[in-house]
C-alpha positions as CSV (number, residue, x, y, z in Angstrom):
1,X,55.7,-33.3,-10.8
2,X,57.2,-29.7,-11.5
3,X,54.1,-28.0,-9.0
4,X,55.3,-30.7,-6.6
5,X,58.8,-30.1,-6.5
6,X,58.5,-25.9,-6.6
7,X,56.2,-26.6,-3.7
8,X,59.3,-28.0,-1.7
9,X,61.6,-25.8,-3.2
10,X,59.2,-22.7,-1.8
11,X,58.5,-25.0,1.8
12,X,62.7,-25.4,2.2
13,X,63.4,-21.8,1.3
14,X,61.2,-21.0,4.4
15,X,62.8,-23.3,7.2
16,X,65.5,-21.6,9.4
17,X,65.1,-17.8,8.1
18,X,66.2,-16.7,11.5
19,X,68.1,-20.0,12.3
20,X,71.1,-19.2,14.7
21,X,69.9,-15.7,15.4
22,X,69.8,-14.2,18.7
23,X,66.1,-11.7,18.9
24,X,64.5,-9.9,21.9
25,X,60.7,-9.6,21.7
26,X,58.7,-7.4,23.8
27,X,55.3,-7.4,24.6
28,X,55.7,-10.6,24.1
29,X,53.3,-11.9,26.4
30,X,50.4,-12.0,24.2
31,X,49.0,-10.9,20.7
32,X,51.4,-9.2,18.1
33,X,54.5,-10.6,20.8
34,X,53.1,-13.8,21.2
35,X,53.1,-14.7,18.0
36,X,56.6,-12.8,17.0
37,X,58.2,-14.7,19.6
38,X,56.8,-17.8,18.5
39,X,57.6,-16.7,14.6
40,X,60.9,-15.7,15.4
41,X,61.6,-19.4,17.1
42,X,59.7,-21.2,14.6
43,X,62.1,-19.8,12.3
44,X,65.3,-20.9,14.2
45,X,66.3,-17.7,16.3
46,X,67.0,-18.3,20.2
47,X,64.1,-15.5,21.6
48,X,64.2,-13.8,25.1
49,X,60.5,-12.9,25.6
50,X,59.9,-9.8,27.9
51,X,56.5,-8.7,29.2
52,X,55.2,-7.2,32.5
53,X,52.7,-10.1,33.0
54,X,55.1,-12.7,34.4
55,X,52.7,-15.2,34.6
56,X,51.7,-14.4,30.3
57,X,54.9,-14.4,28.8
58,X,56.4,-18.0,30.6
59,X,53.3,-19.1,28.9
60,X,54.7,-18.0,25.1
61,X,57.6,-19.6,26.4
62,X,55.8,-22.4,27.5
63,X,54.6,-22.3,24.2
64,X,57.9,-22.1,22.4
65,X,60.0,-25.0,23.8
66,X,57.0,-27.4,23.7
67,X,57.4,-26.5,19.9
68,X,60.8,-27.5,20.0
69,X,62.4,-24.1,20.2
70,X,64.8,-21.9,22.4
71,X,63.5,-19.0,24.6
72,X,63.4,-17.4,28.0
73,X,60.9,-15.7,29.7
74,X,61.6,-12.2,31.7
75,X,59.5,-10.3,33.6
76,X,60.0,-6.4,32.9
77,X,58.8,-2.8,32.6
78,X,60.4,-2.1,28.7
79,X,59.7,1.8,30.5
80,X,62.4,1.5,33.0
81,X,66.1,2.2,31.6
82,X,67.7,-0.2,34.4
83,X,64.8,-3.1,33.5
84,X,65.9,-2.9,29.3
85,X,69.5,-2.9,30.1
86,X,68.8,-5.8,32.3
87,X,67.0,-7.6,30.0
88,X,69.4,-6.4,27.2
89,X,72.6,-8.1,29.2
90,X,70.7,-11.1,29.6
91,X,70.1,-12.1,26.4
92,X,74.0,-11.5,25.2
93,X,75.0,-13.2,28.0
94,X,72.6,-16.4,27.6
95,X,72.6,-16.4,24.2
96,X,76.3,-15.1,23.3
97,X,75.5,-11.1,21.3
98,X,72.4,-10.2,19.7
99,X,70.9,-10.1,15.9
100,X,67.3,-8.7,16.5
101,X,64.9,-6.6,19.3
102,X,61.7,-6.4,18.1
103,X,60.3,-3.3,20.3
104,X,56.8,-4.2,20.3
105,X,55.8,-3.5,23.6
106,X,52.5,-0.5,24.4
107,X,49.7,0.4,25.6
108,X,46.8,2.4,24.1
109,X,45.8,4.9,26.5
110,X,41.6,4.6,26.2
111,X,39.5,6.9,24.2
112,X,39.6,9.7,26.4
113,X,38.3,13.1,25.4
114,X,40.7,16.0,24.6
115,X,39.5,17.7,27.5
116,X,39.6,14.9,30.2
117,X,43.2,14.0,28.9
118,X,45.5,14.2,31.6
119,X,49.2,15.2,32.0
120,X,49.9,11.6,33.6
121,X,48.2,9.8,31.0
122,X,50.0,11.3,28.4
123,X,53.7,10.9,30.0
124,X,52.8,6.7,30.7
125,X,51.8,6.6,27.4
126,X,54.7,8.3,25.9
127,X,57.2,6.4,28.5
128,X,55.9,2.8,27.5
129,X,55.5,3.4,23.4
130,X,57.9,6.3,22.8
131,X,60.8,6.0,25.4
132,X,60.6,2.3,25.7
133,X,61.6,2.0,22.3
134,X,64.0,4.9,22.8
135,X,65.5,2.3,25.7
136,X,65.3,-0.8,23.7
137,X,67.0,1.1,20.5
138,X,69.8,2.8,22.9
139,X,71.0,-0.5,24.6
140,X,70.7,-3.0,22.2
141,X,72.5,-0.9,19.2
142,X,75.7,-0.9,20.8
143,X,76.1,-5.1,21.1
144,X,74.7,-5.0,17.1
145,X,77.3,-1.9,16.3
146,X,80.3,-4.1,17.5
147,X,78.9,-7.1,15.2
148,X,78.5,-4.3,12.4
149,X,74.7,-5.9,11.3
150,X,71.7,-6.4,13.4
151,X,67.8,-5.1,13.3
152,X,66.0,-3.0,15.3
153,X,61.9,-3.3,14.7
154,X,59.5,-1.1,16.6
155,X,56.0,-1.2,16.7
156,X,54.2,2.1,15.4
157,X,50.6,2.2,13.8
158,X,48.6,3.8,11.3
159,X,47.7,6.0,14.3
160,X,51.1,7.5,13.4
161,X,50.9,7.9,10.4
162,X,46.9,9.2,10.0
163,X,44.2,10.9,12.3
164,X,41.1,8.5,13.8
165,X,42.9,5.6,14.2
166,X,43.7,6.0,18.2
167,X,43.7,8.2,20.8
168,X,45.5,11.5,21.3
169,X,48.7,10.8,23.2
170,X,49.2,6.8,21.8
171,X,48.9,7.9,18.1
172,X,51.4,11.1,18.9
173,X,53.8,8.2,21.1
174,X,53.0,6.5,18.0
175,X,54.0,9.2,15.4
176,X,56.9,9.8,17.8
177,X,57.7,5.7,16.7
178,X,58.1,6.4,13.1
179,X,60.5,9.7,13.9
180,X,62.5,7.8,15.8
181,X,63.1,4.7,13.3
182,X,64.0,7.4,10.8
183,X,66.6,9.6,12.6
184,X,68.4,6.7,14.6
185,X,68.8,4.8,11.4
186,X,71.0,7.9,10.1
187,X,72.3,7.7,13.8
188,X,73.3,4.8,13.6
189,X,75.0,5.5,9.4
190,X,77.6,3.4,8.4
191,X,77.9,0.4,10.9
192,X,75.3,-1.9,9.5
193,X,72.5,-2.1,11.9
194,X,69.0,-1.6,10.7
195,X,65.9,0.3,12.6
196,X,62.6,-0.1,11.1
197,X,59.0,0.6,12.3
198,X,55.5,-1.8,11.4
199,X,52.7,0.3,11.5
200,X,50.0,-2.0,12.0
201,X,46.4,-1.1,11.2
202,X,43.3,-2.7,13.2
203,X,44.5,-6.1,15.1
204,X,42.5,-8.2,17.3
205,X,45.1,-8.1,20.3
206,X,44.1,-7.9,24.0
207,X,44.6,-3.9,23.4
208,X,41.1,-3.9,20.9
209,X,39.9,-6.6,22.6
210,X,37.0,-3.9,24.3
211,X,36.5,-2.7,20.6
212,X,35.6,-6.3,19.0
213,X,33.8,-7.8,22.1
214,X,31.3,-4.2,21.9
215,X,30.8,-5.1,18.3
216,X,30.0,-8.7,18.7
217,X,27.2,-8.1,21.2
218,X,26.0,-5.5,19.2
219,X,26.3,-7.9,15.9
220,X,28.3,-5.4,14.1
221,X,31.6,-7.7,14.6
222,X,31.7,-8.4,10.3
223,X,32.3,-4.6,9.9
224,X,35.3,-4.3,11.7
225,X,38.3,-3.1,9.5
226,X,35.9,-2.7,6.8
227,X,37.2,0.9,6.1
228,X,40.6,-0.5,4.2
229,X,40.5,-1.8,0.9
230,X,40.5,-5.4,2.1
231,X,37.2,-4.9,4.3
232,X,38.6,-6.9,7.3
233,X,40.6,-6.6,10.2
234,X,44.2,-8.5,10.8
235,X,45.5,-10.7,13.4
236,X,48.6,-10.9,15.3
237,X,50.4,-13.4,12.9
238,X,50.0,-11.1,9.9
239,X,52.3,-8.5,11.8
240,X,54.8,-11.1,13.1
241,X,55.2,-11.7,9.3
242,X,56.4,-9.0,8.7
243,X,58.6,-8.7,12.0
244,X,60.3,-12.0,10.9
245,X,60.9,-10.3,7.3
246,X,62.9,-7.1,8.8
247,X,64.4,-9.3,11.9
248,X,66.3,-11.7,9.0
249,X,68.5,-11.2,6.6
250,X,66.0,-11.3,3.8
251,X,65.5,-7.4,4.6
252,X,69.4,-6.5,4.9
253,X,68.3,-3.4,2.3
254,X,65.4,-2.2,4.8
255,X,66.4,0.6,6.7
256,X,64.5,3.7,8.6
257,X,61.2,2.1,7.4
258,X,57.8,2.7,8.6
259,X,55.8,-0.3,6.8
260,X,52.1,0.2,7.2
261,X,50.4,-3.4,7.6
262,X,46.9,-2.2,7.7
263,X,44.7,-3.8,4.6
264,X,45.3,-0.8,2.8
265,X,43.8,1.7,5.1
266,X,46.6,4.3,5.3
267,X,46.9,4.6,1.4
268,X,43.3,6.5,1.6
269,X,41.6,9.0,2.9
270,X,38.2,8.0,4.3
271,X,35.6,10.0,6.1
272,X,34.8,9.9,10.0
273,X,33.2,12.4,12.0
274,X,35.6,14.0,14.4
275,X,36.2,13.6,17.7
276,X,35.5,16.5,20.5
């Protein structure tokens, strides 16, 4: 009888962790978005889901009021200062302020080598990870400063945090992630809103898709991830854990954070041959 009723004790404490909550998710339009946006909803929060793929993100949405919950879907370049403080405006306006953006938004860049790397490559690179979460940071804080609480989340990666994990310019957009977290936290002293960084390690996402889909036809597919101490790879939900964590008030303590969620791979040091 006791295991029964801590059971709905720890099953209650769950339901509405983000209930009346007002979140932006980017990227939201598949993997680590998706299932954020669907988290955050789950959990109680009214979501405004931003990707460029119009046609992906009304799907999460799709996805989130057959469920039961509140969203909307936008269509948007998280790049393009006019876009974020579009999308920014629309979500006080429908759902009345803001509590939460989860930044989440990138793209990887391909394996390029050193010497093939271009100057464009770099600046869209930098532009979607780096100065889309610049954007998301510098027009959302304002609407949380006013409330004096709210949480900013940005995706990094371990890429930002170690070598080998990515390519040149997305693990330096990605390093430039975890900088930022850190200094506009102390920008942002005193008035209550949060910024934090996930830094997730290898996720099947449509970004690694090309990565697991080589290593199932080549049978390999059971030695993905197996470099961190828990010898597997993650999935998107594992990250939107964590999201929902920092996005309620759970984490009101958390600030200018960069939380690995990697299996354990940034805590060591292991060997791969470099890259030329």
């Amino acid at each position: 009888m006791a295991d029964a009723v801590s059971g709905v004790l720890r099953s209650t404490a769950r339901i509405g962790r983000l209930a009346g909550k007002r979140t932006i998710v980017t990227g939201a339009g598949s993997g680590i978005g998706r299932a954020s946006a669907r988290n955050f909803a789950a959990e109680g929060a009214s979501v405004l889901a931003v990707d460029r793929a119009k046609s992906a993100v009304d799907t999460t949405v799709s996805e989130i009021t057959a469920a039961g919950g509140k969203a909307i879907a936008v269509a948007a370049d998280v790049g393009a200062e006019p876009e974020v403080q579009n999308f920014v405006s629309r979500a006080v306006e429908a759902f009345g302020g803001l509590d939460a953006i989860y930044a989440n938004a990138g793209i990887s860049g391909g394996l390029v080598p050193l010497s093939e790397q271009t100057v464009e490559l770099w600046q869209e690179v930098l532009r979607v990870n780096l100065i889309g979460a610049f954007l998301a940071i510098k027009h959302a804080a304002p609407h949380m400063v006013k409330q004096r609480a709210g949480s900013i989340i940005c995706t990094a990666s371990v890429a930002g945090l170690r070598a080998n994990a990515g390519g040149n310019p997305y693990s330096a957009s990605k390093a430039g992630v975890v900088s930022l977290v850190q200094t506009t936290a102390n920008s942002l002293y005193g008035t209550g809103v949060r910024v934090n960084a996930i830094c997730p390690g290898l996720i099947e996402t449509g970004m690694t898709q090309t990565i697991f889909e080589r290593a199932r036809e080549r049978g390999t597919h059971e030695k993905i991830g197996q470099l961190n101490p828990l010898t597997r790879y993650g999935n998107p939900e594992e990250i939107a854990a964590v999201a929902t964590f920092l996005a309620s008030d759970e984490a009101s303590y958390v600030n200018g954070q960069a939380i690995a969620d990697d299996g354990g791979l940034s805590s060591t040091h292991p060997f791969t041959v470099p890259r030329r």
